[in-house]
Biopython code that builds the backbone (N, CA, C, O; Angstrom):
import numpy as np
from Bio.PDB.StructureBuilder import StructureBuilder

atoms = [
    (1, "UNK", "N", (-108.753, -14.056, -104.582)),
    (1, "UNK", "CA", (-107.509, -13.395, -104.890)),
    (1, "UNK", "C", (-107.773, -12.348, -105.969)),
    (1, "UNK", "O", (-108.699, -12.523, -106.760)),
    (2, "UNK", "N", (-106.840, -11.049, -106.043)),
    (2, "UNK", "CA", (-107.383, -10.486, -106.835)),
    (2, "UNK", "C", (-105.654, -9.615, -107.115)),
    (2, "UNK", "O", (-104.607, -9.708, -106.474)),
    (3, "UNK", "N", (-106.004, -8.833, -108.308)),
    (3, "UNK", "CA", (-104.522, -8.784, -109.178)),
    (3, "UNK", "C", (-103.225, -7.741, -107.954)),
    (3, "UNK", "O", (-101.995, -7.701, -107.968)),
    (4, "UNK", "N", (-104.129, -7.131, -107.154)),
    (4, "UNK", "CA", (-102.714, -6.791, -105.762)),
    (4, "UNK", "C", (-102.050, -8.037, -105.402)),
    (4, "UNK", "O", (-100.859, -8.319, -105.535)),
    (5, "UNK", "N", (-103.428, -9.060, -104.711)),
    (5, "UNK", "CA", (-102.308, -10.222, -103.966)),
    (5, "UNK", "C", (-101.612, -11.046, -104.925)),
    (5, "UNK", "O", (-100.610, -11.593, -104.465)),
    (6, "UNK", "N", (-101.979, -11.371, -106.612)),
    (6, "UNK", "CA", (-101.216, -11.718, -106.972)),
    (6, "UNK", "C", (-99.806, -11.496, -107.772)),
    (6, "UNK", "O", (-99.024, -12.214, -108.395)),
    (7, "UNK", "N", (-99.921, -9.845, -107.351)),
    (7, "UNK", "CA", (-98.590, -9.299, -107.406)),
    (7, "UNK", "C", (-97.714, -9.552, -106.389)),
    (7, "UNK", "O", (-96.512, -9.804, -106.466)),
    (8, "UNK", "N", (-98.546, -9.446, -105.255)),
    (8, "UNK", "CA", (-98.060, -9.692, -103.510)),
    (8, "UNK", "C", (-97.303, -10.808, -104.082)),
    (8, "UNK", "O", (-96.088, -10.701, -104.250)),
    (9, "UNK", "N", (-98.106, -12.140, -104.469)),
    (9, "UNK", "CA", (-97.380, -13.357, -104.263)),
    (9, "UNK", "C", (-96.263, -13.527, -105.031)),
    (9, "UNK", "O", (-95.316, -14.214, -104.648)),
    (10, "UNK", "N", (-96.307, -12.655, -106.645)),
    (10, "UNK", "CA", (-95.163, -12.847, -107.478)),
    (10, "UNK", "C", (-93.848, -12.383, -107.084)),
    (10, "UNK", "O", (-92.723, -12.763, -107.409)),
    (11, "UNK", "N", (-94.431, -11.084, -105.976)),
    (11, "UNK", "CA", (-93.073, -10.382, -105.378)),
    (11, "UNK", "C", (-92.143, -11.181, -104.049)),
    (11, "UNK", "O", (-90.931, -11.072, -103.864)),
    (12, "UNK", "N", (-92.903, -11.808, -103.416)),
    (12, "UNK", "CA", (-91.838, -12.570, -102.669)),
    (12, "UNK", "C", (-91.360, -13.758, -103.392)),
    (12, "UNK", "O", (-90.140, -13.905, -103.320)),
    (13, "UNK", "N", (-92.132, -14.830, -104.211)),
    (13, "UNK", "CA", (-91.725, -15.674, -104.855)),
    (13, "UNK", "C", (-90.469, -15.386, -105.629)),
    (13, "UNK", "O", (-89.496, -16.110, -105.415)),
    (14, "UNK", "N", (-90.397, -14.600, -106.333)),
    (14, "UNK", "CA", (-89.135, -14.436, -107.146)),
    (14, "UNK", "C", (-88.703, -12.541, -107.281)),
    (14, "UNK", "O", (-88.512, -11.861, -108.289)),
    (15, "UNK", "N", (-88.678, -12.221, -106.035)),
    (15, "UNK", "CA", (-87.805, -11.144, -105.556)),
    (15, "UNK", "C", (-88.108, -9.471, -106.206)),
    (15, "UNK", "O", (-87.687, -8.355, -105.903)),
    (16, "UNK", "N", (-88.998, -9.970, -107.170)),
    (16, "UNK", "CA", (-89.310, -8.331, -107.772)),
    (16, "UNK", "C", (-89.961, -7.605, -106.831)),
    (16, "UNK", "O", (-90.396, -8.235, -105.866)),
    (17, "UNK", "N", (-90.201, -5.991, -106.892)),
    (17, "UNK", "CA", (-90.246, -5.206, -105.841)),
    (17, "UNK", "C", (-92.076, -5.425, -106.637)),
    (17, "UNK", "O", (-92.434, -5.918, -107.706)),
    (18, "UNK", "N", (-92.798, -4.826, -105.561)),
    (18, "UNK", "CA", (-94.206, -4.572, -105.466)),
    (18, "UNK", "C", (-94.712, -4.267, -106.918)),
    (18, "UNK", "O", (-95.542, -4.828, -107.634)),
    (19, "UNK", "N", (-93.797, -3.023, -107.111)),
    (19, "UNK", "CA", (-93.921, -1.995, -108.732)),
    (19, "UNK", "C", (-93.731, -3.071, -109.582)),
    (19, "UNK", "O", (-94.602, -3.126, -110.451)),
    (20, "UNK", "N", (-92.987, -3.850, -109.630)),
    (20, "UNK", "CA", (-92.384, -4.318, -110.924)),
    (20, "UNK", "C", (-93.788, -5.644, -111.055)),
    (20, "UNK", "O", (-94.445, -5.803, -112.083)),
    (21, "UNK", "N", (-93.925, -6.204, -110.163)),
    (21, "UNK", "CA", (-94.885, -7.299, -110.191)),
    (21, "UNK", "C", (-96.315, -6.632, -110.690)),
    (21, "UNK", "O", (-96.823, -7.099, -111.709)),
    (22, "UNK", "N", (-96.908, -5.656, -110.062)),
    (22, "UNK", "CA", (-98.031, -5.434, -110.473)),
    (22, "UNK", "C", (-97.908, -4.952, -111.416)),
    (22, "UNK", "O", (-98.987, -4.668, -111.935)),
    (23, "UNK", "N", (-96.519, -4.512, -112.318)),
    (23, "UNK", "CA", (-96.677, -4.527, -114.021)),
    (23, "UNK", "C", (-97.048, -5.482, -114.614)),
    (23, "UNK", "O", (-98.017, -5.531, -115.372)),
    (24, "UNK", "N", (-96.050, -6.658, -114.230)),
    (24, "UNK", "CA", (-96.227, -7.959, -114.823)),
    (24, "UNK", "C", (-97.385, -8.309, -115.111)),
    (24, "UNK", "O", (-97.636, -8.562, -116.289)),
    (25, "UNK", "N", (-98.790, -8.457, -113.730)),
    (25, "UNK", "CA", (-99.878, -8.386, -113.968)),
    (25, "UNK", "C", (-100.598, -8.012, -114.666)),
    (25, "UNK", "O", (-101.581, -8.582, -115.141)),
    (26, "UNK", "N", (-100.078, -6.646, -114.887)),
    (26, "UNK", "CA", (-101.076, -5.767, -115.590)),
    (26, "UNK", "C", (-100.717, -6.350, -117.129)),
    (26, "UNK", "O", (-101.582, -6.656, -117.950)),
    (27, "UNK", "N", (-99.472, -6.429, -117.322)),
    (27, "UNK", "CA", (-99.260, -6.961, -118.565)),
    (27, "UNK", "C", (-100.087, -8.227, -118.893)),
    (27, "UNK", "O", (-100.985, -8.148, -119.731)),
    (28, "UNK", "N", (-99.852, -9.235, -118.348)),
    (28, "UNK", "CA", (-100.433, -10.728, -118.129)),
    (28, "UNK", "C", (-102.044, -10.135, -119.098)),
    (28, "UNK", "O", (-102.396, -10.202, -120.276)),
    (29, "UNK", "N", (-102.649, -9.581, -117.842)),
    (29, "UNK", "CA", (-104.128, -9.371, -118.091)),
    (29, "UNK", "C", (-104.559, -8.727, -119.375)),
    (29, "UNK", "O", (-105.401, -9.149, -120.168)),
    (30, "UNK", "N", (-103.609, -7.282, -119.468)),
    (30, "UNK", "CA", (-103.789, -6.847, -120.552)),
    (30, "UNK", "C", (-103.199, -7.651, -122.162)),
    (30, "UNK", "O", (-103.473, -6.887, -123.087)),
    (31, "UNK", "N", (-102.740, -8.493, -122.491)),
    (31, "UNK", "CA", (-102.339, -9.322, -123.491)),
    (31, "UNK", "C", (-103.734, -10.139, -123.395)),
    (31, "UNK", "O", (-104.204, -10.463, -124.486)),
    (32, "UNK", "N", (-104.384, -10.476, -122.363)),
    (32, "UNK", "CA", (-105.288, -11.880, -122.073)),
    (32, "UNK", "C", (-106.380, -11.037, -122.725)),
    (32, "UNK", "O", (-106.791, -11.387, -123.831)),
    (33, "UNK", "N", (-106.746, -10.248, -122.293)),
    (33, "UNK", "CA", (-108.317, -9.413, -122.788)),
    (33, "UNK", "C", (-107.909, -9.217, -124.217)),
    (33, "UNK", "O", (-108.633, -9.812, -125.016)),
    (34, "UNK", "N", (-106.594, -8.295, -124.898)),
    (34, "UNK", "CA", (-106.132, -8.367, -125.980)),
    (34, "UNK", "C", (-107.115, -9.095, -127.332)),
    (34, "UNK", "O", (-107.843, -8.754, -128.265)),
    (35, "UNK", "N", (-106.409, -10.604, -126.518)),
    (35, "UNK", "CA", (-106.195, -11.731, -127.302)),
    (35, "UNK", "C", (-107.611, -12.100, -127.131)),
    (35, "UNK", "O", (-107.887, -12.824, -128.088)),
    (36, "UNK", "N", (-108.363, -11.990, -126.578)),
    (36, "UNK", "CA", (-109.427, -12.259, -126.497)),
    (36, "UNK", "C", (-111.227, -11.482, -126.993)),
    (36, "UNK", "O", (-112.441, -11.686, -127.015)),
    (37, "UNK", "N", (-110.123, -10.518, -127.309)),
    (37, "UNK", "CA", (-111.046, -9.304, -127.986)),
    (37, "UNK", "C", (-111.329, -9.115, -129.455)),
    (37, "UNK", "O", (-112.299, -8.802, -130.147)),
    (38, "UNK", "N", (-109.665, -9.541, -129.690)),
    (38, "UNK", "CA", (-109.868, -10.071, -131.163)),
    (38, "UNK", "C", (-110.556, -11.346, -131.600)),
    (38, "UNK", "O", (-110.785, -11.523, -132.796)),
    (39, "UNK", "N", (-110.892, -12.233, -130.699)),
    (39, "UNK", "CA", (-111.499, -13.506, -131.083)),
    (39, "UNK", "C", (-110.983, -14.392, -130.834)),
    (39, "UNK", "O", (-111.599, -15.423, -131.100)),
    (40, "UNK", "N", (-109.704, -14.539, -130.247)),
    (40, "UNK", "CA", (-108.809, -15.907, -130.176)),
    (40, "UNK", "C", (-108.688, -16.458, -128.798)),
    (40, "UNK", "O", (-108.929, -15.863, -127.747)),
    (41, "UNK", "N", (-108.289, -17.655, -128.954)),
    (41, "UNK", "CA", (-108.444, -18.972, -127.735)),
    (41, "UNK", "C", (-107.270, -18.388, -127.098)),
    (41, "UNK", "O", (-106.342, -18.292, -127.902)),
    (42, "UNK", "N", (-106.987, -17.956, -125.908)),
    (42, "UNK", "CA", (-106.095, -18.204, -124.920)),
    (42, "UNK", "C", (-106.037, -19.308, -124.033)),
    (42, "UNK", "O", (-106.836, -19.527, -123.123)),
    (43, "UNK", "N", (-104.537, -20.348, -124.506)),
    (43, "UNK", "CA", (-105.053, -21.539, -122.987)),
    (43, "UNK", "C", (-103.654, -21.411, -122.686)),
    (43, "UNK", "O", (-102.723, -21.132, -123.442)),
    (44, "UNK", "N", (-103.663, -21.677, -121.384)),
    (44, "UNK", "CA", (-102.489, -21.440, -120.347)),
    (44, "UNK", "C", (-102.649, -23.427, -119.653)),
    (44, "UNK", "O", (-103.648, -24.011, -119.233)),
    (45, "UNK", "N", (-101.424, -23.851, -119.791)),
    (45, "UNK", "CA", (-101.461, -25.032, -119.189)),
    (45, "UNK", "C", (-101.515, -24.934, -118.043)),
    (45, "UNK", "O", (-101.180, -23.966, -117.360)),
    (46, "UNK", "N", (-102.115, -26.325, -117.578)),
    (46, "UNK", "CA", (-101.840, -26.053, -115.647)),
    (46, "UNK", "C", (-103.379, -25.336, -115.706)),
    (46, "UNK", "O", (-104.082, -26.152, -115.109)),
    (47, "UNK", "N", (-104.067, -24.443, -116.046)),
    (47, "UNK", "CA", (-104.938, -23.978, -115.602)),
    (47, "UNK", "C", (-106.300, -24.012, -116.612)),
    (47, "UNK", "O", (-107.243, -24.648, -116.140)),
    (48, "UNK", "N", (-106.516, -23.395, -117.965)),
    (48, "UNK", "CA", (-107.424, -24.097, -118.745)),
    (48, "UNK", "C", (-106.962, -23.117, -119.877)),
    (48, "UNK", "O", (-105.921, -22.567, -120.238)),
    (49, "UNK", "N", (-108.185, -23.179, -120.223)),
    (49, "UNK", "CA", (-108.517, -22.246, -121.394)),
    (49, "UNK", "C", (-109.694, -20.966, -121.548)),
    (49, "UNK", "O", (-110.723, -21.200, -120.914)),
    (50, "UNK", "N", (-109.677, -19.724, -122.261)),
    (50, "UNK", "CA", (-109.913, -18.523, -122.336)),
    (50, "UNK", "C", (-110.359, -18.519, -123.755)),
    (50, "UNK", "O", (-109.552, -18.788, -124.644)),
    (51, "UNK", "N", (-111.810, -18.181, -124.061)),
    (51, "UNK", "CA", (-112.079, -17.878, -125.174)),
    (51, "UNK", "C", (-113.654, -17.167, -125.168)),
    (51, "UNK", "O", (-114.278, -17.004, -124.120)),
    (52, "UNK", "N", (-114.066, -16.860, -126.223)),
    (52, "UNK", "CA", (-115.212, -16.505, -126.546)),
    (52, "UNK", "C", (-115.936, -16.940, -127.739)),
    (52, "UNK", "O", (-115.481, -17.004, -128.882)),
    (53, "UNK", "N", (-117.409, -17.305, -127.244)),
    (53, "UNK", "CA", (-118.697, -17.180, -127.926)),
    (53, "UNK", "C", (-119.335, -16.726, -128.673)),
    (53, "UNK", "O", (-119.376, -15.620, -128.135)),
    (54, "UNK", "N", (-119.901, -16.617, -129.495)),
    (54, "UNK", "CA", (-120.874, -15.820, -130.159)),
    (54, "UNK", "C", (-122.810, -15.876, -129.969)),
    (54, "UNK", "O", (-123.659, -16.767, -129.932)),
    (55, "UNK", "N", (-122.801, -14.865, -129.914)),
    (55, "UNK", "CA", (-123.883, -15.379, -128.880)),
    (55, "UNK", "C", (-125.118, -14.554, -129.701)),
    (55, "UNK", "O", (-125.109, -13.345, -129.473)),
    (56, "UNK", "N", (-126.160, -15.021, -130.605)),
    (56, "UNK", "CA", (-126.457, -14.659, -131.636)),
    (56, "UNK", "C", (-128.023, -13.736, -130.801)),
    (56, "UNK", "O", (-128.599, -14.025, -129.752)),
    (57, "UNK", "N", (-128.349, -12.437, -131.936)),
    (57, "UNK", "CA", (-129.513, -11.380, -131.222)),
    (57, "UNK", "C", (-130.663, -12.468, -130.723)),
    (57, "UNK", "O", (-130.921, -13.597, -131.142)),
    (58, "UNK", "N", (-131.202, -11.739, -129.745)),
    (58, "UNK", "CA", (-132.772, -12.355, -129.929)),
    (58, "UNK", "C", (-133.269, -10.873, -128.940)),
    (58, "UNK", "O", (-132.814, -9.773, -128.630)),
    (59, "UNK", "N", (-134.877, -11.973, -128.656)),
    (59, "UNK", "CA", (-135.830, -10.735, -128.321)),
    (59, "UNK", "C", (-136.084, -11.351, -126.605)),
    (59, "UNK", "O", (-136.299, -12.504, -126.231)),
    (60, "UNK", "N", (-135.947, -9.985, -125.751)),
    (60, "UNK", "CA", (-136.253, -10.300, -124.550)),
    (60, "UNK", "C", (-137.330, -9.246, -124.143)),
    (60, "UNK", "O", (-137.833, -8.352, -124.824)),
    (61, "UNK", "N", (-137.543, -9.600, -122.846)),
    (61, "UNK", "CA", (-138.945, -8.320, -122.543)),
    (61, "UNK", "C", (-138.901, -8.417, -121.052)),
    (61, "UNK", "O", (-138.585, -9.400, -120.382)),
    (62, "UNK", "N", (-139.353, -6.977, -120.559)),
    (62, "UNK", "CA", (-139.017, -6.149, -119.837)),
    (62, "UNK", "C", (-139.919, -6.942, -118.519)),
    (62, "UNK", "O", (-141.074, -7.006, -118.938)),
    (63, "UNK", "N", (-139.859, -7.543, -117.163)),
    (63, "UNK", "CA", (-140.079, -8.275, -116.610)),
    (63, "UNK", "C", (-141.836, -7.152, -116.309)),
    (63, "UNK", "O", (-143.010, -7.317, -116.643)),
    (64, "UNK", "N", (-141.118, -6.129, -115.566)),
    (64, "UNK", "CA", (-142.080, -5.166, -115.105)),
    (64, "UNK", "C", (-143.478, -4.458, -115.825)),
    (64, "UNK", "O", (-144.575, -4.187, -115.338)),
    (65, "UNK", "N", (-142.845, -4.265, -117.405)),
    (65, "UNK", "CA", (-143.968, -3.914, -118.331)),
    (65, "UNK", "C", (-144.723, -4.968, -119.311)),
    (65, "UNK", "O", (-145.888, -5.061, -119.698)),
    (66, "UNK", "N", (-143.202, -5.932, -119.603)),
    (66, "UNK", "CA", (-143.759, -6.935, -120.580)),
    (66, "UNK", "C", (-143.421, -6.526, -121.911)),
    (66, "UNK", "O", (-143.345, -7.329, -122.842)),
    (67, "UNK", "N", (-143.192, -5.156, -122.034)),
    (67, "UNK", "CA", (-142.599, -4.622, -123.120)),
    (67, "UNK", "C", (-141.317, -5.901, -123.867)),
    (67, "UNK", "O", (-140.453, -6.576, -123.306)),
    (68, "UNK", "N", (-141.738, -5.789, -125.379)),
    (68, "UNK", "CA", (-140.560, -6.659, -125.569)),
    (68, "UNK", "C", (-139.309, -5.629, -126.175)),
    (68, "UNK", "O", (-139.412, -4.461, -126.551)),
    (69, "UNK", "N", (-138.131, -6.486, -126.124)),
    (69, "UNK", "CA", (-136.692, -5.574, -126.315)),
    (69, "UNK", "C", (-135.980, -6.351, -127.422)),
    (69, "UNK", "O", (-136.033, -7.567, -127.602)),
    (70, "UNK", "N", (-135.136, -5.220, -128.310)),
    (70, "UNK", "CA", (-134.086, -6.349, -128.938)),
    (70, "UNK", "C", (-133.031, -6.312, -128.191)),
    (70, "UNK", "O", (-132.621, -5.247, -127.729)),
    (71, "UNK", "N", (-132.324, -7.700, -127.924)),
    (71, "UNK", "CA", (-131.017, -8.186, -126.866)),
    (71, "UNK", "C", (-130.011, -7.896, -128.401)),
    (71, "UNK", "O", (-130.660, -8.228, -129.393)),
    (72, "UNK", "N", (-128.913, -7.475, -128.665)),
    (72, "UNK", "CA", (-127.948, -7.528, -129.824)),
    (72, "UNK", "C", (-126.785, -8.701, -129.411)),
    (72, "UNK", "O", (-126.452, -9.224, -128.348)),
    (73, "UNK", "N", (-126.421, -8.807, -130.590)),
    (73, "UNK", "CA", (-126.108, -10.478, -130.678)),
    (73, "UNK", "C", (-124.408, -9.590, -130.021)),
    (73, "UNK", "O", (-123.997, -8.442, -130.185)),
    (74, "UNK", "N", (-123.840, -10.751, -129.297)),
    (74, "UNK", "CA", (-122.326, -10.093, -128.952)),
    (74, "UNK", "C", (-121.615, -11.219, -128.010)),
    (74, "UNK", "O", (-122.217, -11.992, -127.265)),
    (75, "UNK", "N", (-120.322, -11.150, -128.187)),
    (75, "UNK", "CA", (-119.489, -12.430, -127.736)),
    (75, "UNK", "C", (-119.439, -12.665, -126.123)),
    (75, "UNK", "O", (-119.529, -11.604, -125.506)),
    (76, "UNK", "N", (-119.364, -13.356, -125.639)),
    (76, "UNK", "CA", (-119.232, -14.246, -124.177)),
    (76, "UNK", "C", (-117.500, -14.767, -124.204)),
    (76, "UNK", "O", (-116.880, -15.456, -125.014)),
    (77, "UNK", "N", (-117.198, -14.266, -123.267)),
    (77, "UNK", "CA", (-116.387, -14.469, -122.530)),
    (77, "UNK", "C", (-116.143, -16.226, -121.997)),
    (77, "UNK", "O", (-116.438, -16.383, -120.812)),
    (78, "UNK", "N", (-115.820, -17.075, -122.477)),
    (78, "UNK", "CA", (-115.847, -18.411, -121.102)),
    (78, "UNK", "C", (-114.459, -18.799, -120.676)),
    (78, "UNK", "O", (-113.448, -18.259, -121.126)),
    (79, "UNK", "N", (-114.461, -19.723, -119.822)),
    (79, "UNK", "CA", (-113.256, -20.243, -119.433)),
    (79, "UNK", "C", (-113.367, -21.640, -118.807)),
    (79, "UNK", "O", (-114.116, -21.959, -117.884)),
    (80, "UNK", "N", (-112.357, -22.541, -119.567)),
    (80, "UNK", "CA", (-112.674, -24.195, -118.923)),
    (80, "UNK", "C", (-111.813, -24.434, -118.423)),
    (80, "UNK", "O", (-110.779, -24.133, -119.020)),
    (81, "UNK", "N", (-111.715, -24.874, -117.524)),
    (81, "UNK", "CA", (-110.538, -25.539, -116.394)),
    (81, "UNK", "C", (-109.297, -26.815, -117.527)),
    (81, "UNK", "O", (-109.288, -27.420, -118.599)),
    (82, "UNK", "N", (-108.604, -26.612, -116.526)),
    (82, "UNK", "CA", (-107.620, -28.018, -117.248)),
    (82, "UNK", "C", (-107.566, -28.964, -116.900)),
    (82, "UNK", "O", (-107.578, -28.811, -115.679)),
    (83, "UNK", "N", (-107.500, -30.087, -117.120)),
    (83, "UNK", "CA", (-107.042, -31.302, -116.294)),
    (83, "UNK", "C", (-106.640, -31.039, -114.946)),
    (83, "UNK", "O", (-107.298, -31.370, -113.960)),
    (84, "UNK", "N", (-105.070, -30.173, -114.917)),
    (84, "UNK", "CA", (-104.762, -30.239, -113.462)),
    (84, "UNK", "C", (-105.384, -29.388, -112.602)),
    (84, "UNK", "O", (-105.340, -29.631, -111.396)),
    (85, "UNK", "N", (-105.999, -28.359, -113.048)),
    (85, "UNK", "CA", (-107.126, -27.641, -112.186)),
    (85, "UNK", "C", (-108.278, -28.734, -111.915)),
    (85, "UNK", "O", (-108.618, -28.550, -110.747)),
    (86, "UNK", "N", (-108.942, -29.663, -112.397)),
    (86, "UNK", "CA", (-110.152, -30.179, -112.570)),
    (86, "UNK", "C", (-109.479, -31.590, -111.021)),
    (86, "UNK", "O", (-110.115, -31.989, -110.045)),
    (87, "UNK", "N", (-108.117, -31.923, -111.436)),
    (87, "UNK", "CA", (-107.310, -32.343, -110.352)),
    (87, "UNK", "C", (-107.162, -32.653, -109.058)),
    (87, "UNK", "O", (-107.099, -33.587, -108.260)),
    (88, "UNK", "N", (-107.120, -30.982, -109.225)),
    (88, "UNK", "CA", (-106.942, -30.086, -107.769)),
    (88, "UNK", "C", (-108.273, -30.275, -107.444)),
    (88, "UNK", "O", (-108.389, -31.170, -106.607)),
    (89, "UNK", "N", (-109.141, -29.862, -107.723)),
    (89, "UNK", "CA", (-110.328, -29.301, -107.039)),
    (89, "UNK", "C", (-110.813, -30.794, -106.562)),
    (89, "UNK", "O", (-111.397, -30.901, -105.485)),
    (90, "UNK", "N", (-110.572, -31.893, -107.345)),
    (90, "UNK", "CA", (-111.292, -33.265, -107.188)),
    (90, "UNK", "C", (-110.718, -33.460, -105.341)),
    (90, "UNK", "O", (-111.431, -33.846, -104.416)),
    (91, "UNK", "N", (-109.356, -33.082, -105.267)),
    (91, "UNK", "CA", (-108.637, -33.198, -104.228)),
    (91, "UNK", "C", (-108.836, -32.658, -103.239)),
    (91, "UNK", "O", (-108.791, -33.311, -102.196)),
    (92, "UNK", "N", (-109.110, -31.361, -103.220)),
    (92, "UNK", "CA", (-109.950, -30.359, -102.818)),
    (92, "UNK", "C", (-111.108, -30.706, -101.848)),
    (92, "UNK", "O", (-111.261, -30.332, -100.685)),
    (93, "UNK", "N", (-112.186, -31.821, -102.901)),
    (93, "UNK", "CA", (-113.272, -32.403, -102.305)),
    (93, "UNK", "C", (-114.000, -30.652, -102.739)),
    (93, "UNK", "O", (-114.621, -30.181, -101.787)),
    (94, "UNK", "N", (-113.969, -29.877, -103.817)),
    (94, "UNK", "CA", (-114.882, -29.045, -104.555)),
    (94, "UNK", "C", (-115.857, -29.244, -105.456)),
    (94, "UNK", "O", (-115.523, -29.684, -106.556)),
    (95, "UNK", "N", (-117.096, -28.997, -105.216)),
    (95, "UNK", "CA", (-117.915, -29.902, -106.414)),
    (95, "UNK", "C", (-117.761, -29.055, -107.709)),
    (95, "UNK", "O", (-117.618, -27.834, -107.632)),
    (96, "UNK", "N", (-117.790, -29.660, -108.809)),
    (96, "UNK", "CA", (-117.789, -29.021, -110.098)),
    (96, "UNK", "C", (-118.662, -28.219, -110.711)),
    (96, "UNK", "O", (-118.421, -27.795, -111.841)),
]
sb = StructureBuilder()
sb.init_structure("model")
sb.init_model(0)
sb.init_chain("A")
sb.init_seg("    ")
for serial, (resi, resn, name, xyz) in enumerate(atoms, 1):
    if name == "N":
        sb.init_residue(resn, " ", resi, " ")
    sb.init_atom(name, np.array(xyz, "f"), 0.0, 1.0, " ", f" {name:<3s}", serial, name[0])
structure = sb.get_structure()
């Protein structure tokens, strides 16, 4: 699914026209990255939680030359399921 169909779905569910839903979305998403840019936990019940890492420099190297590189230290993105997602999927018969 991706943020059209889940405008698609918000618009028949509760009657807003196409336009108005894929605002909503856009809003949704844009508050979520927001909040998440500054550093803070987003969790949405029913589904999980939204946060980021810190993910400290180190040294990597170049597969082809061997050359080594500095990697710069910078935050990760994760996301953990919730209970009732973890739920669903058990129900599902989805492996984890």
């Amino acid at each position: 699914m991706n943020k059209v169909d889940l405008a698609r779905k918000l618009s028949r569910k509760f009657g807003f026209t196409r336009r108005e839903a894929s605002v909503i979305v856009d809003h949704i998403i844009t508050a979520l990255a927001k909040e998440l840019a500054q550093g803070r936990r987003v969790e949405l019940r029913g589904l999980g939680t939204f946060g980021t890492r810190h993910r400290k420099p180190s040294v990597g190297r170049v597969v082809k030359t061997g050359q080594t590189v500095a990697v710069p230290a910078l935050r990760r993105v994760y996301f953990r399921p919730g209970r009732e997602l973890k739920e669903i999927r058990k129900e599902s018969g989805a492996s984890a």
